[in-house]
C-alpha positions as CSV (number, residue, x, y, z in Angstrom):
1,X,-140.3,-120.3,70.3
2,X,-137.5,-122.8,72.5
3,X,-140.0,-124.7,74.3
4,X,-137.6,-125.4,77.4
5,X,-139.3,-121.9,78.4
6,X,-142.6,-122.0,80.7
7,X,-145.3,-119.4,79.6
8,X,-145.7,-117.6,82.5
9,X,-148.7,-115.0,81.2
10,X,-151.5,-115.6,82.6
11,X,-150.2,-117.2,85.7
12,X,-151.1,-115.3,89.0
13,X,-148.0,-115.3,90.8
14,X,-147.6,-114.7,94.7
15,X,-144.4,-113.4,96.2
16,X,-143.7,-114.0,100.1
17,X,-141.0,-110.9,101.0
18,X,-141.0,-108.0,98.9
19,X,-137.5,-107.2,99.1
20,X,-134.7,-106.7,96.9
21,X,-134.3,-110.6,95.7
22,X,-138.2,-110.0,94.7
23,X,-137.9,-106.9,93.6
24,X,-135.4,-107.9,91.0
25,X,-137.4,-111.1,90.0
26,X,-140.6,-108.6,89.3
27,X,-138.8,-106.3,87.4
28,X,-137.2,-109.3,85.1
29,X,-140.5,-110.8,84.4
30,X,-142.1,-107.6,83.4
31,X,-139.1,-106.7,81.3
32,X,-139.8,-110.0,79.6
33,X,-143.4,-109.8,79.4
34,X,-144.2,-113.0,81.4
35,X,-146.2,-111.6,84.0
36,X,-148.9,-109.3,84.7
37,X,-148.3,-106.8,87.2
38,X,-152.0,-106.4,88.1
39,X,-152.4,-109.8,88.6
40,X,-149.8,-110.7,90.6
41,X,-149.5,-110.3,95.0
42,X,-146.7,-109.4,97.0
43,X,-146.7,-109.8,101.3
44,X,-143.8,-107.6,103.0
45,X,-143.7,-106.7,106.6
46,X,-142.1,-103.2,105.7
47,X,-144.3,-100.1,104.4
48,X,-141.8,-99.2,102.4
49,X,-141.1,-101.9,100.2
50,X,-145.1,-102.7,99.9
51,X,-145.1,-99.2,98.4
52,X,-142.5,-99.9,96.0
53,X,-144.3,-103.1,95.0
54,X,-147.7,-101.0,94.8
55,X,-146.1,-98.4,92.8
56,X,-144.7,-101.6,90.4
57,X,-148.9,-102.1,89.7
58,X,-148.6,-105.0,92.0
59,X,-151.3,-106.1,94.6
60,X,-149.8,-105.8,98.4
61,X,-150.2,-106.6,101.9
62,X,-148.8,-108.0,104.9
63,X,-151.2,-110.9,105.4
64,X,-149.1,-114.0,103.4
65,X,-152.3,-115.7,103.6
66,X,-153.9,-113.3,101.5
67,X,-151.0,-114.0,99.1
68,X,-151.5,-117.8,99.0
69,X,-155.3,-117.4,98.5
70,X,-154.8,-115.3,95.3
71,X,-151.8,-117.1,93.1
72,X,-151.3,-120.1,91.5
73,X,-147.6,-120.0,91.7
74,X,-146.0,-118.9,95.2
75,X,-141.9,-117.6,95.3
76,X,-140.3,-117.2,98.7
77,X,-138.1,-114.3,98.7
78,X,-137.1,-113.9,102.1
79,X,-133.8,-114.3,103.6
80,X,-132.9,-118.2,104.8
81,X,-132.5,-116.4,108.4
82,X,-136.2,-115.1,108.8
């Protein structure tokens, strides 16, 4: 194992903005086996996209707070203009 990699499992990761950029990062994780869907949060302020996420098996809502509160690790995913 190249240990310039972080081991990610078990880490309970938070995403602010659910939206493509995060979308993408999500998907690449999983594909790699680095993260756990279930324990994982993702804040949006469209339905939409929280039920894409949902349907991902990831933990939603709108309230960032709530996102903060549950992961250890926090990515921004929202456009620089928001």
């Amino acid at each position: 194992r190249d240990s310039k990699f972080v081991d990610t499992m078990g880490i309970k990761m938070g995403f602010l903005g659910g939206g493509m950029m995060a979308e993408a990062m999500i998907k690449g994780l999983v594909a790699k086996d680095k993260i756990v869907c279930s324990e994982c949060w993702v804040s949006d302020v469209s339905d939409a996209r929280l039920d894409l996420m949902k349907s991902l098996g990831l933990n939603t809502t709108k309230d960032t707070n709530q996102v903060i509160q549950h992961s250890s690790v926090i990515v921004i995913a929202v456009k620089p203009d928001i």
